[in-house]
C-alpha positions in Angstrom: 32.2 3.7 -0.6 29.8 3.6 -3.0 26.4 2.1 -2.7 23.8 1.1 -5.4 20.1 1.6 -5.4 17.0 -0.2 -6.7 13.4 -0.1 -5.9 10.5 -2.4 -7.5 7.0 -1.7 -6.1 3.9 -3.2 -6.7 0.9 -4.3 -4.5 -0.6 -7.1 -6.6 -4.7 -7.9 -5.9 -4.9 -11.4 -7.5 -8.5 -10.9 -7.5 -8.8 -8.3 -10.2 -9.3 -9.7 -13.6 -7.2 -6.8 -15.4 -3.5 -8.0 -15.8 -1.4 -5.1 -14.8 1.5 -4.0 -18.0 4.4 -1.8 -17.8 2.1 1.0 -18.8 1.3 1.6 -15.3 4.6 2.0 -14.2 5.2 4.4 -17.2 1.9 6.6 -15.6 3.6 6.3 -12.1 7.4 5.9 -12.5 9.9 3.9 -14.2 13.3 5.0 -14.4 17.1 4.6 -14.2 20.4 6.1 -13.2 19.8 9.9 -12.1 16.4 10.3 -12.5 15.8 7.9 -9.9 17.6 10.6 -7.4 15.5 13.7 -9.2 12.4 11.9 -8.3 12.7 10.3 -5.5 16.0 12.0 -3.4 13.5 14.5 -1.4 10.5 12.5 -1.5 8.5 11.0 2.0 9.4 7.5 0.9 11.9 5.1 1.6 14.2 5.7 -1.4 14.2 9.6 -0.3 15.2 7.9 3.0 17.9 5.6 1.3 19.8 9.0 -0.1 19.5 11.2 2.6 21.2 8.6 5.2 24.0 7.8 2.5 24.7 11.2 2.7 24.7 11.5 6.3 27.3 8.3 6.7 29.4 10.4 3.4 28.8 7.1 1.1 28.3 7.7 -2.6 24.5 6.7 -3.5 24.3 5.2 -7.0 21.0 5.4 -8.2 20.2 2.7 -10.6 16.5 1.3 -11.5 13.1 2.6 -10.1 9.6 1.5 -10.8 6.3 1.7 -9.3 2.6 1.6 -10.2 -0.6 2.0 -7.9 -1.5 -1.1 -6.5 -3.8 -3.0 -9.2 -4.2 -6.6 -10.7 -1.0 -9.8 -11.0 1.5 -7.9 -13.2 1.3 -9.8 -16.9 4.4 -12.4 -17.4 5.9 -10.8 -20.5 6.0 -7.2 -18.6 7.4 -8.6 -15.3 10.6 -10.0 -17.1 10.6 -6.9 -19.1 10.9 -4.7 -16.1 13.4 -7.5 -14.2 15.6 -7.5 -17.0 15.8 -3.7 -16.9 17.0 -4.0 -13.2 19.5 -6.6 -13.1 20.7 -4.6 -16.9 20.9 -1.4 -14.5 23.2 -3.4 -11.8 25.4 -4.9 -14.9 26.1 -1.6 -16.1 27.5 -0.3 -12.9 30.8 0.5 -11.7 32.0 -1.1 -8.6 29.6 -1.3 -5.7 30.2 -1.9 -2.0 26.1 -2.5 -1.5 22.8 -2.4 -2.9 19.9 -1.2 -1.5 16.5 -2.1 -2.4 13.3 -1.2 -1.8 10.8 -4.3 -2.7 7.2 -4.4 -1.8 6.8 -7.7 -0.5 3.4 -8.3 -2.3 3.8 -8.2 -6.2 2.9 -11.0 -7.8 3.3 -12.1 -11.4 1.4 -14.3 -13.7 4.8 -16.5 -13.8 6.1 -15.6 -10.3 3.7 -15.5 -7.8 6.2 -14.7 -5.0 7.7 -11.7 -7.4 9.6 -10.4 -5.0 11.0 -12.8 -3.7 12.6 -14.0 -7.3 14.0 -10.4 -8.5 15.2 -10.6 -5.0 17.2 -14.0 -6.0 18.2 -13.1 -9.1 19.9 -9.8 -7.8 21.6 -11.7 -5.3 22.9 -14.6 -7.7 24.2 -11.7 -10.1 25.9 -9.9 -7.1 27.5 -13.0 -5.1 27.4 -13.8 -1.7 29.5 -11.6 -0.1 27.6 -8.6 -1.4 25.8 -6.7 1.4 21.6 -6.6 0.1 20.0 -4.8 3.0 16.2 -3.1 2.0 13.0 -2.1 3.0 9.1 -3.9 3.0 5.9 -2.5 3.1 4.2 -3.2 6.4 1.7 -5.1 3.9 4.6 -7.6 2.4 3.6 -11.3 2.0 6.8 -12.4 3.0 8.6 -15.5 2.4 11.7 -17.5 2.9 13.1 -16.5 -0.3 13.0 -13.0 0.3 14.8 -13.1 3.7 17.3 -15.5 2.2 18.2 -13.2 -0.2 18.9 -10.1 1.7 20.9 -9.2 4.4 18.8 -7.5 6.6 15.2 -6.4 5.7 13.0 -3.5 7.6 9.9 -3.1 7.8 7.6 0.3 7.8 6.1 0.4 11.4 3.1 2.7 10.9 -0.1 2.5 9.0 -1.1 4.7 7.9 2.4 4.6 6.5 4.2 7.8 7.3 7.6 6.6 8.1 8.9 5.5 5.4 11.8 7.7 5.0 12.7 7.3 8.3 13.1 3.6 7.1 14.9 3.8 4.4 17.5 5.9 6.5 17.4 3.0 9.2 18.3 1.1 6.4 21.1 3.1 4.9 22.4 3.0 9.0 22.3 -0.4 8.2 24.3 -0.9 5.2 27.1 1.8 6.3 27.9 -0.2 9.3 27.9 -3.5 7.4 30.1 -1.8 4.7 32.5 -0.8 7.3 32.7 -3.6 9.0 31.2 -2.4 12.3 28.5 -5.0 11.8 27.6 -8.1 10.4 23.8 -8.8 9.7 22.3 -11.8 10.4 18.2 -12.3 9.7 16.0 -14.5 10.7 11.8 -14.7 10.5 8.8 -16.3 11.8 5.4 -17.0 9.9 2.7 -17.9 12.4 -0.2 -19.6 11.3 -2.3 -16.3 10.7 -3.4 -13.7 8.7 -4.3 -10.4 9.9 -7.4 -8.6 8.6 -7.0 -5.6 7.1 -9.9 -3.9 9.8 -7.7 -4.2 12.1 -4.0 -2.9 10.3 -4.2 0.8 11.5 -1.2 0.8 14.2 -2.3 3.7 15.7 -4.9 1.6 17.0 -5.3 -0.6 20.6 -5.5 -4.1 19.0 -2.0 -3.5 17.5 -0.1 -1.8 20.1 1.1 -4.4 22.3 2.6 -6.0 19.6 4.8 -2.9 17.9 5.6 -2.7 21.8 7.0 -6.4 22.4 9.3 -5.2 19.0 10.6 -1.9 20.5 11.5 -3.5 24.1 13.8 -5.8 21.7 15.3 -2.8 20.3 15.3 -0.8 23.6 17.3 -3.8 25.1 19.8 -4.2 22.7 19.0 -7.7 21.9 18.2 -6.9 18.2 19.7 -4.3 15.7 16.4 -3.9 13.7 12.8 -6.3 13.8 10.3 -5.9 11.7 5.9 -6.8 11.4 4.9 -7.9 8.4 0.7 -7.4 9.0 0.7 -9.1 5.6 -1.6 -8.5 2.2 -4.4 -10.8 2.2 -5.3 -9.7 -1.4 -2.9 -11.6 -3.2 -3.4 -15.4 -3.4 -0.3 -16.8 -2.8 1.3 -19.4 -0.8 3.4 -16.7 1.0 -0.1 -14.8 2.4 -0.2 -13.8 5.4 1.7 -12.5 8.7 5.1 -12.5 9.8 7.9 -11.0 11.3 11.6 -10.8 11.2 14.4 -9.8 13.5 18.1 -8.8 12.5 21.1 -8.9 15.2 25.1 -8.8 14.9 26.5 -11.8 13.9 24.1 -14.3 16.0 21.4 -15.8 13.5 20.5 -18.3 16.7 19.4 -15.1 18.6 18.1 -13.5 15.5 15.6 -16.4 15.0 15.3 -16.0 19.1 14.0 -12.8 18.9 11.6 -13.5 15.6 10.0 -16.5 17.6 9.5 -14.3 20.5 7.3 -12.0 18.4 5.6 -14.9 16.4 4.1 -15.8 19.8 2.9 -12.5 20.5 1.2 -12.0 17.3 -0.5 -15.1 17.2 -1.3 -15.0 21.7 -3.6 -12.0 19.9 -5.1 -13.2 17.1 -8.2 -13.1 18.4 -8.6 -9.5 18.6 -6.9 -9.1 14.7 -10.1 -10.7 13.1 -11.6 -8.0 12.4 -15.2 -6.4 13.1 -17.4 -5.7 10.1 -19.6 -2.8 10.0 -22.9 -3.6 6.7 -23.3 -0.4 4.8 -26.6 -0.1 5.7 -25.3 0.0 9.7 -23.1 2.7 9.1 -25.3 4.9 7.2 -27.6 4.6 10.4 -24.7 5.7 12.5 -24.2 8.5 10.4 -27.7 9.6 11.2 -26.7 10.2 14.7 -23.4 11.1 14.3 -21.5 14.5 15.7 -19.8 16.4 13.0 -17.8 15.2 9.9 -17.6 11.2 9.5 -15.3 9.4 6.8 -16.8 6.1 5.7 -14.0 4.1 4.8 -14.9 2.3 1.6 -13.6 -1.4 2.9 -14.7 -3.5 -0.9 -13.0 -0.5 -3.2 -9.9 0.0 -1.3 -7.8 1.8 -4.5 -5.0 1.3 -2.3 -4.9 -2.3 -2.1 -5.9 -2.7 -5.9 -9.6 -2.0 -6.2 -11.5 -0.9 -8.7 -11.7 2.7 -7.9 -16.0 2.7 -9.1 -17.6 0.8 -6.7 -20.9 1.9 -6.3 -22.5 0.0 -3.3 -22.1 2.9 -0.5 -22.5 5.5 -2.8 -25.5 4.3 -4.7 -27.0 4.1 -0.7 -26.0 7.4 -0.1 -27.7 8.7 -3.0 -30.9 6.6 -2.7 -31.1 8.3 1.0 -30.1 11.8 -0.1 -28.0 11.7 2.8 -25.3 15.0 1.8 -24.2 16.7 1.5 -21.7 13.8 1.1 -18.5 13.7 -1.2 -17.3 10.4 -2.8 -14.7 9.7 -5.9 -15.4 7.4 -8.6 -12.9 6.1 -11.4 -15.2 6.7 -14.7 -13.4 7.9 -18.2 -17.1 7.4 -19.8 -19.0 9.7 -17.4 -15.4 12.2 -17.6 -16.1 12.4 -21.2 -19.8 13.0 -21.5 -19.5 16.0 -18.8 -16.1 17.3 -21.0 -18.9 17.2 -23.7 -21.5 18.9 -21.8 -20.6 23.1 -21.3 -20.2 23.5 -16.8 -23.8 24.2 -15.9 -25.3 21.6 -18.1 -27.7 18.8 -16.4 -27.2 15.4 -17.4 -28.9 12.0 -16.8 -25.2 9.9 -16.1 -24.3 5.9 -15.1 -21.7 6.0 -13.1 -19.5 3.5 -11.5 -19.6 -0.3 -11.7 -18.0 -0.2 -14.8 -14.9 -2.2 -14.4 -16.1 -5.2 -13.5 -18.7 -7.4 -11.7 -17.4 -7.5 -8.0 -18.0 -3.6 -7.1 -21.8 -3.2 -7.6 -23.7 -2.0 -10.5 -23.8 2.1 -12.0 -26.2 4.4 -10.4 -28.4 6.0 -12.2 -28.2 10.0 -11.3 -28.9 13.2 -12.8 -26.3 15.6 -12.3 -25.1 18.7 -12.7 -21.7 19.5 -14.0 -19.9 21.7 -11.8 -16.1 22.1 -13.1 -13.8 20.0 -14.8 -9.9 19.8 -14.2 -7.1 18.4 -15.4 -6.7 15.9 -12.3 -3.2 16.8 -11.1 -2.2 17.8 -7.9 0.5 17.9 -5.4 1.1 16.7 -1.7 3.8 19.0 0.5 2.9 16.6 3.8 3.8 13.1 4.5 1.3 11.0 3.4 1.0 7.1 3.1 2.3 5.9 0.1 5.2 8.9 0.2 3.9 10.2 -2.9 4.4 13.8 -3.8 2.9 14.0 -7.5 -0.2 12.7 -8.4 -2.4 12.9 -11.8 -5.7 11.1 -12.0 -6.4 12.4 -15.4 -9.4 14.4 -17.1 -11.6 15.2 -14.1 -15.5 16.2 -13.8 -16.9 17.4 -10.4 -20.6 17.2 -10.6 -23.7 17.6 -8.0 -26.9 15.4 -7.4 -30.2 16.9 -6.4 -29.9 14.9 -2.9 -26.9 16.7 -2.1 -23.8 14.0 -3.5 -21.2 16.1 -5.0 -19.1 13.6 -7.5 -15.5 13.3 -8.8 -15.0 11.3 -11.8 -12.2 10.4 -12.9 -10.2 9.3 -15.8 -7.6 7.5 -13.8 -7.7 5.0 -10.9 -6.6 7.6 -7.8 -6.0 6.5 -4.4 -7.4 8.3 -1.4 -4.2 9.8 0.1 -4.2 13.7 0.0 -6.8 16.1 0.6 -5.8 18.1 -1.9 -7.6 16.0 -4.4 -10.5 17.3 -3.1 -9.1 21.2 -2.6 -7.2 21.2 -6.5 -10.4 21.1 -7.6 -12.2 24.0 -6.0 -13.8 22.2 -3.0 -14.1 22.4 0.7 -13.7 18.9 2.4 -15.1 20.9 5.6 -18.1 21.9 3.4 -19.3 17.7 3.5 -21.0 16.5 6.3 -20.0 12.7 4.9 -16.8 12.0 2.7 -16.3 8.6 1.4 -12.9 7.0 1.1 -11.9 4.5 -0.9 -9.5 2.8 1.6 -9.2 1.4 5.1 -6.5 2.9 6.9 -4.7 4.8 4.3 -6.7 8.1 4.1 -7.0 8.9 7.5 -3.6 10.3 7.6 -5.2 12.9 5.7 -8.8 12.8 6.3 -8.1 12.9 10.3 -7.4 17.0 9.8 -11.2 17.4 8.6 -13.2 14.6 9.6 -14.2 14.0 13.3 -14.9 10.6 13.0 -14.3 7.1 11.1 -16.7 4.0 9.9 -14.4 1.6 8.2 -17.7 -0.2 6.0 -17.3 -3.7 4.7 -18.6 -3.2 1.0 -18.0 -5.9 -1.4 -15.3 -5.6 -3.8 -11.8 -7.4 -4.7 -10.6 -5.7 -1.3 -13.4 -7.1 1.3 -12.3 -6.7 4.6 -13.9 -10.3 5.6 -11.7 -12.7 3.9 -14.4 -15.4 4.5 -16.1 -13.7 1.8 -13.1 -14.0 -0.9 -12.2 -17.6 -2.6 -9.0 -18.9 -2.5 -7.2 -21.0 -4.1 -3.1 -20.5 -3.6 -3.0 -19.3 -0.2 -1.2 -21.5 2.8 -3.4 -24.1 5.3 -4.3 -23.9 7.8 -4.6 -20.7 8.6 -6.6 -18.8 11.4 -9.0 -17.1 11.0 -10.0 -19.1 7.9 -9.2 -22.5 9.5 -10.4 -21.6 13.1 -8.7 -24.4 14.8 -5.5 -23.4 13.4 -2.9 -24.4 15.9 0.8 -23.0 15.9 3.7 -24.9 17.5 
C-alpha cells in the first residue's frame, strides 16, 4: 500500500492590506518529494503525525508537496495558482497511490478563490477520481464549507487550542485511511453550519465555556455511534461566505447517521452561543488589574494577534505600558527600521527610536522611546516541546533587544514572529521570570508556553486586523444572518 501526502497551510486575514506571495512560504517551507519527510517526519504537527501512523499500520508514505507560511494577508492570485499547480504537478508525477492524505487549513483565502481550500481540495479530487480515498486534517480555526467536505473522505479536526495535538491527528487520520485502504471501513462525512460565529475570546478549549461542547463530541465517540467528529470554532478574520462555525461527523458507511450525529452537535454549539460572545477587557482595564495583580501576568495582545495574521508592531498596549513605566515588562515588536538603526549603533549605545505602527494604519501609531541597545542576534531559535503551531524551527531575522528608562525591555525584529516558544525570549539572553508583565501577541496561542512562567492571563481587546469584537471589524463577504452580529439570528 502506498499512500501519498500533501499539505497546503495558510491562515489568510482578509483584513490586512499586504497580499501574501510565495515568498512567504519560501521563509517558512515549500517543498516536495523527500524533503517534505526530512522536515516534517518528527515534527509536533499533523504531517509528522501522518508518517508516524503510516508506519505503524506498515503502509508506504509518499511524500509529495508541502507548503506553509505564518498566517498573514489573502495570498495574491498569480502565487496561489503557482503553488496549486506545484501540488497537483507533485500528485501527476507519482507512481500508483492507494490514498492521499492532506493536510489543508481550512482558512486560506485567495484573491481569485476566496474559499482556497476548498478549490485545491476539488481539483485534487477531480485529478484523482472518485474512488480515491482523500482523508485529511483542519485546523480547529478552518472556515469550512460544503466544498471541502465534498471533496474528502473524512476530515479531522484538531481538538485543543492551544493546538497541541496535532500529531496525534494526523495519526487519527492515517488510522483512518489504513482501514479505508483495507477495506475494513468505508467513510462517510457529513457537517453542520449553525448560524454562528465563535469569538476568538472564547476559543481556548481548555476553558469552561467550551467544555461541554468537546464533551457532547467524545460521548459520540465513546458510544460508538461515530468513527471521528470534528469542531470547527471557525476564523472570523477572513471575510468569506464560508465564516464561521461548524462541525462534522464521520461513521461507517451511514451518511444518514453521519449527518445525525453532525446535527446533534450543531444544536449544542448553537444551545451555547451565548456564553461564546466573548468578554472584552479595554487596555486601560487591564493595565489596572495589573496594578493589583499577584505575580507574573501575560497580557494577551487581542488587535496584534501574529497568529491570526496581524501585524506583528502594534503599539497600543505597549505605548500604555511605557507611558505608565509599568516594568519591568517585556513585549516584541516587528520593526526592520528600528533592527537596523540599533545594528548601526555599537551594544551600549542610547538612542531616541520610533518603533511600531509601521505597517499600517489599524495597529496604533510608533512610540517615541529612548533606548538602550542591549544585544543583537540573529533571530533563530529552536522549540524541543509541543507547541501550537507544531513548529520546531523558527527565524525572525536580525534581532535588537533594547531597554527603556521605565523599565520596557524591547525585541525588534526583522521578521513577523509569532508568540509560540519561550525560547524566543531565552535565545536571546533573557529571563521571562525576570518580567513582572510579558505581552503576547496572540489570544490563546502563547499560553501553551507562557503558562510555565506566567501566573496569570488578560486576554486585552486592542485594535488591530485581529480585534477580538467582531462588531468592530467591517464586512462585506461573510454569511447573514449570523449571531452574534445579527442578534436575532434564529437556526432551524
Amino acid at each position: 500500500m502506498r499512500v501519498g501526502i500533501v499539505a497546503f497551510l495558510h491562515e489568510s486575514n482578509t483584513f490586512l492590506k499586504q497580499p501574501t506571495t510565495v515568498e512567504s512560504f519560501r521563509q517558512n517551507l515549500l517543498c516536495t518529494g523527500e524533503a517534505v519527510r526530512e522536515a516534517l517526519a518528527e515534527a509536533h504537527h499533523e504531517v509528522g503525525g501522518f508518517f508516524a501512523g503510516l508506519a505503524d499500520a506498515d503502509i508506504e508514505a509518499v511524500p509529495l508537496f508541502a507548503a506553509r507560511a505564518l498566517p498573514s494577508g489573502t495570498i495574491a492570485a498569480s502565487d496561489f495558482d503557482d503553488l496549486v499547480n506545484q501540488l497537483l504537478k507533485s500528485v501527476r508525477k507519482s507512481e500508483r497511490l492507494d490514498g492521499i492524505l492532506v493536510a489543508p487549513h481550512g482558512a486560506t483565502v485567495s484573491e481569485n478563490q476566496p474559499d482556497a481550500d476548498g478549490y485545491w481540495l476539488h481539483q485534487l479530487r477531480q485529478l484523482v477520481g472518485s474512488t480515491l480515498p482523500i482523508i485529511g486534517t483542519l485546523d480547529a480555526h478552518a472556515n469550512l464549507s460544503p466544498l471541502m467536505v465534498d471533496s474528502c473522505d473524512a476530515l479531522v479536526a484538531y481538538r485543543t487550542n492551544p493546538h497541541l495535538d496535532q500529531r496525534d491527528r494526523g495519526i487519527e487520520a492515517a488510522q483512518l485511511m489504513a482501514k479505508t485502504v483495507r477495506q475494513e471501513i468505508r467513510p462517510t462525512m457529513a457537517a453542520a453550519f449553525p448560524p454562528m460565529a465563535i469569538s476568538i475570546e472564547r476559543q481556548c478549549t481548555d476553558e469552561p465555556h467550551l467544555t461541554p461542547l468537546y464533551a457532547a463530541a467524545n460521548q459520540q465517540l465513546e458510544t460508538g455511534e461515530a468513527a471521528s467528529n470534528s469542531i470547527l470554532l471557525g476564523f472570523p478574520y477572513s471575510d468569506v461566505p464560508e465564516m464561521g462555525s461548524a462541525v462534522i461527523a464521520v461513521t461507517d458507511n451511514d451518511p444518514a447517521k453521519a449527518q445525525r450525529l453532525a446535527d446533534q452537535l450543531a444544536e449544542k454549539m448553537w444551545s451555547m452561543r451565548a456564553d461564546l460572545r466573548g468578554e472584552f477587557t479595554s487596555v486601560t482595564q487591564a493595565l489596572d488589574e495589573c496594578e493589583s495583580a499577584e505575580g507574573r501576568v501575560c497580557l494577551l495582545d487581542m488587535g496584534d494577534n501574529v497568529g491570526g495574521g496581524s501585524s506583528a508592531d502594534g503599539t497600543e498596549l505597549l505605548g500604555e505600558i511605557h507611558r505608565r513605566e509599568a516594568g519591568p515588562a517585556f513585549g516584541c515588536l516587528f520593526d526592520p527600521e528600528a533592527v537596523a538603526a540599533c545594528d548601526a549603533a555599537s551594544e551600549g549605545a542610547r538612542l531616541d527610536l520610533k518603533v511600531g505602527g509601521k505597517t499600517d494604519d489599524l495597529h496604533g501609531a510608533p512610540i517615541a522611546v529612548t533606548v538602550t541597545v542591549k544585544s543583537m542576534h540573529d533571530g533563530r531559535f529552536s522549540e524541543p516541546q509541543p507547541r501550537h503551531g507544531g513548529i520546531t524551527e523558527f527565524d525572525q531575522g536580525r534581532t535588537a533587544i533594547c531597554e527603556t528608562d521605565g523599565g520596557l525591555t524591547l525585541m525588534l525584529t526583522s521578521r513577523r514572529m509569532v508568540p509560540f516558544s519561550l525560547q524566543q525570549i531565552v535565545s536571546c539572553g533573557l529571563d521571562p521570570k525576570s518580567f513582572r508583565l510579558l505581552v503576547a501577541k496572540g489570544v490563546n496561542a502563547p499560553i501553551a508556553a507562557y503558562r510555565e512562567v506566567c501566573d496569570s492571563f488578560i486576554r486585552v481587546n486592542t485594535i488591530g486586523a485581529t480585534c477580538a469584537d467582531m462588531n468592530r471589524l467591517t464586512y462585506h463577504h461573510r454569511r447573514q444572518p449570523l449571531f452574534p452580529l445579527e442578534p436575532n439570528t434564529e437556526f432551524k
